[in-house]
Rosetta silent file (secondary structure, phi, psi, omega in degrees, C-alpha in Angstrom):
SEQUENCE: XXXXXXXXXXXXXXXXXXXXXXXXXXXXXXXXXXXXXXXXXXXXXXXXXXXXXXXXXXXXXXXXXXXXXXXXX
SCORE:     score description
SCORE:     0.000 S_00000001
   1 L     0.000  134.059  171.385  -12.583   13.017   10.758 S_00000001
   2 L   -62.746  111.533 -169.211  -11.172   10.248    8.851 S_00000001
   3 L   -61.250  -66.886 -171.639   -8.703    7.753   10.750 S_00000001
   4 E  -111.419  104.707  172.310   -7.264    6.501    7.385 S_00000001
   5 E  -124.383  136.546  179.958   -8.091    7.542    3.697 S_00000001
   6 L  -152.546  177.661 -174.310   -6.309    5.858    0.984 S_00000001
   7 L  -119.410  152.334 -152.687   -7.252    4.834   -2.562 S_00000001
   8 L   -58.045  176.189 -156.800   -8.725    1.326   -3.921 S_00000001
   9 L    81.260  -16.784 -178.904   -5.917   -1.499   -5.520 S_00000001
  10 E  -113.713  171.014  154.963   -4.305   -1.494   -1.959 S_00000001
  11 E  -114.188  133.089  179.778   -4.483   -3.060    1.136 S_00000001
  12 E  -113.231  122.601  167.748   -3.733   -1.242    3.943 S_00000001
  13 E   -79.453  117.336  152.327   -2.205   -2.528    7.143 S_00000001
  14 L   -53.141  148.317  166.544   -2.546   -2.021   10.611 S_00000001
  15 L  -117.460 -170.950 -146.824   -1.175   -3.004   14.120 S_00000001
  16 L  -100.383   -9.116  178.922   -4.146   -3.258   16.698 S_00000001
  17 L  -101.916   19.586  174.328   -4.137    0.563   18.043 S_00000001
  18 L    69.236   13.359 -177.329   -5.072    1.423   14.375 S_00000001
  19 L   -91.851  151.445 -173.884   -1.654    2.820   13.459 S_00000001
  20 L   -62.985  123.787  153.067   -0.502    2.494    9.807 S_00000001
  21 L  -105.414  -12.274 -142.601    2.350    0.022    9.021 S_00000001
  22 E  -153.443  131.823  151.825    1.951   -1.351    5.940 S_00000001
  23 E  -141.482  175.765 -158.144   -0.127   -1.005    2.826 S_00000001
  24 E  -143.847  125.938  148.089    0.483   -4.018   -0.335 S_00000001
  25 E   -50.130  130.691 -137.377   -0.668   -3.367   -4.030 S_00000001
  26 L  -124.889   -9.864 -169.983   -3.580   -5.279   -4.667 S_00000001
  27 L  -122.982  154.770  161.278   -3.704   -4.847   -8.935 S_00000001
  28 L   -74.918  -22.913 -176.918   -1.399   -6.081  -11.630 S_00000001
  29 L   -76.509  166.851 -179.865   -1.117   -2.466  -12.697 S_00000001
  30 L   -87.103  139.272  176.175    0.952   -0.277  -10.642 S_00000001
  31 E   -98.586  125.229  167.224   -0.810    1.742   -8.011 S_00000001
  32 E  -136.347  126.494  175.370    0.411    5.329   -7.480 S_00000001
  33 E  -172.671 -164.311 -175.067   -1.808    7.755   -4.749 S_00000001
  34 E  -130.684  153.846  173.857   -1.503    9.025   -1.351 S_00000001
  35 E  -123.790  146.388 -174.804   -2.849    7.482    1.691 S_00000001
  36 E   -84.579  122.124 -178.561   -3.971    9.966    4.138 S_00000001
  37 E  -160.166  121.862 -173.130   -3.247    9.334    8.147 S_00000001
  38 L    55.754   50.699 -124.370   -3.453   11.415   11.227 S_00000001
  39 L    -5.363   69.069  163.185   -4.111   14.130    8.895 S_00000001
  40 L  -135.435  143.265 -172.295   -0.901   14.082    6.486 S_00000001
  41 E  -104.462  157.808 -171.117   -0.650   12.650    3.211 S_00000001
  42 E  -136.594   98.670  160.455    2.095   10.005    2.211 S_00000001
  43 E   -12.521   80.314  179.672    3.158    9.333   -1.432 S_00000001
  44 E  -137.322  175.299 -160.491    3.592    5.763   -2.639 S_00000001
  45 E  -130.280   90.020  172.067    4.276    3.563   -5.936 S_00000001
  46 E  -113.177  138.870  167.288    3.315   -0.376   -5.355 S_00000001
  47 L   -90.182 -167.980 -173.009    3.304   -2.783   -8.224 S_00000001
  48 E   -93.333  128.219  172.385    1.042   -5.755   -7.623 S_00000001
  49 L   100.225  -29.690 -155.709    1.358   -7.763   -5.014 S_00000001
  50 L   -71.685  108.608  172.424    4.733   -5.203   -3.307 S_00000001
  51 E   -78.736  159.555  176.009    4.573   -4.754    0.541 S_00000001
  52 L  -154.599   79.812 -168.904    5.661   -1.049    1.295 S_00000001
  53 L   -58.100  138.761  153.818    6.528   -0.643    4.763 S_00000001
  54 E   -37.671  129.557  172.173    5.390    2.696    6.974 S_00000001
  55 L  -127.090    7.172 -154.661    8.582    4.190    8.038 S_00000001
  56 L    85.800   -4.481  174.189    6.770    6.986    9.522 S_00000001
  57 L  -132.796  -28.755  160.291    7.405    9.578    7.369 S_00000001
  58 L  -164.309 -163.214 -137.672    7.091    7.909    3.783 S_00000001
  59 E  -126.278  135.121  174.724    6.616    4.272    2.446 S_00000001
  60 L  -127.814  145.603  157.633   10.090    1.636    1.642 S_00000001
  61 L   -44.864  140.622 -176.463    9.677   -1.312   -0.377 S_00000001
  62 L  -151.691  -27.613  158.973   10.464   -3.968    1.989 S_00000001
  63 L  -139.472  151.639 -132.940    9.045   -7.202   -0.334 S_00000001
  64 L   -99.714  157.871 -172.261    9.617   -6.951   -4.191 S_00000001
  65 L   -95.659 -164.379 -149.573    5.962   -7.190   -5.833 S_00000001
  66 L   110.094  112.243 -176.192    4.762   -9.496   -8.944 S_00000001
  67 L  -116.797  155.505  169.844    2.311  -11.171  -10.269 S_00000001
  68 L  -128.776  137.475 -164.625    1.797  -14.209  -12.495 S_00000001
  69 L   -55.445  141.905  178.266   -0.272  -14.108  -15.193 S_00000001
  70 L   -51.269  129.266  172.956   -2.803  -17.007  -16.032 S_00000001
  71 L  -134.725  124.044 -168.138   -1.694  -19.225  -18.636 S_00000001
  72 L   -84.914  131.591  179.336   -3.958  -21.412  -20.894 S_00000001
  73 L  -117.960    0.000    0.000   -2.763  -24.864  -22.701 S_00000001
């Protein structure tokens, strides 16, 4: 059985007894999937960069996401 399944562009965050708190969009495109945990799945939307706190039941924005693009002179 799977402790955690979730899908690639995130990071997912932990506290030290392996429970989910956290997971952070990891692409400039927006990431939409479910991450799986203690077998129920939980819905979320992260833009890049966008913390999305665990609230136990689904996922709240809790720092606003953004990235900045490379610029050439």
């Amino acid at each position: 059985m799977e402790h955690i399944k979730f899908p690639s562009r995130i990071r997912v965050v932990t506290d030290r007894q392996g429970s989910l708190r956290s997971n952070i969009g990891m692409s400039a495109r927006t990431v939409q999937g479910q991450i799986c945990f203690e077998g129920r799945s939980f819905p979320f939307l992260a833009t890049g960069n966008e913390e999305l706190a665990f609230t136990g039941n689904r996922f709240e924005s809790v720092a606003a996401g953004g990235i900045i693009p490379p610029s050439y002179r």
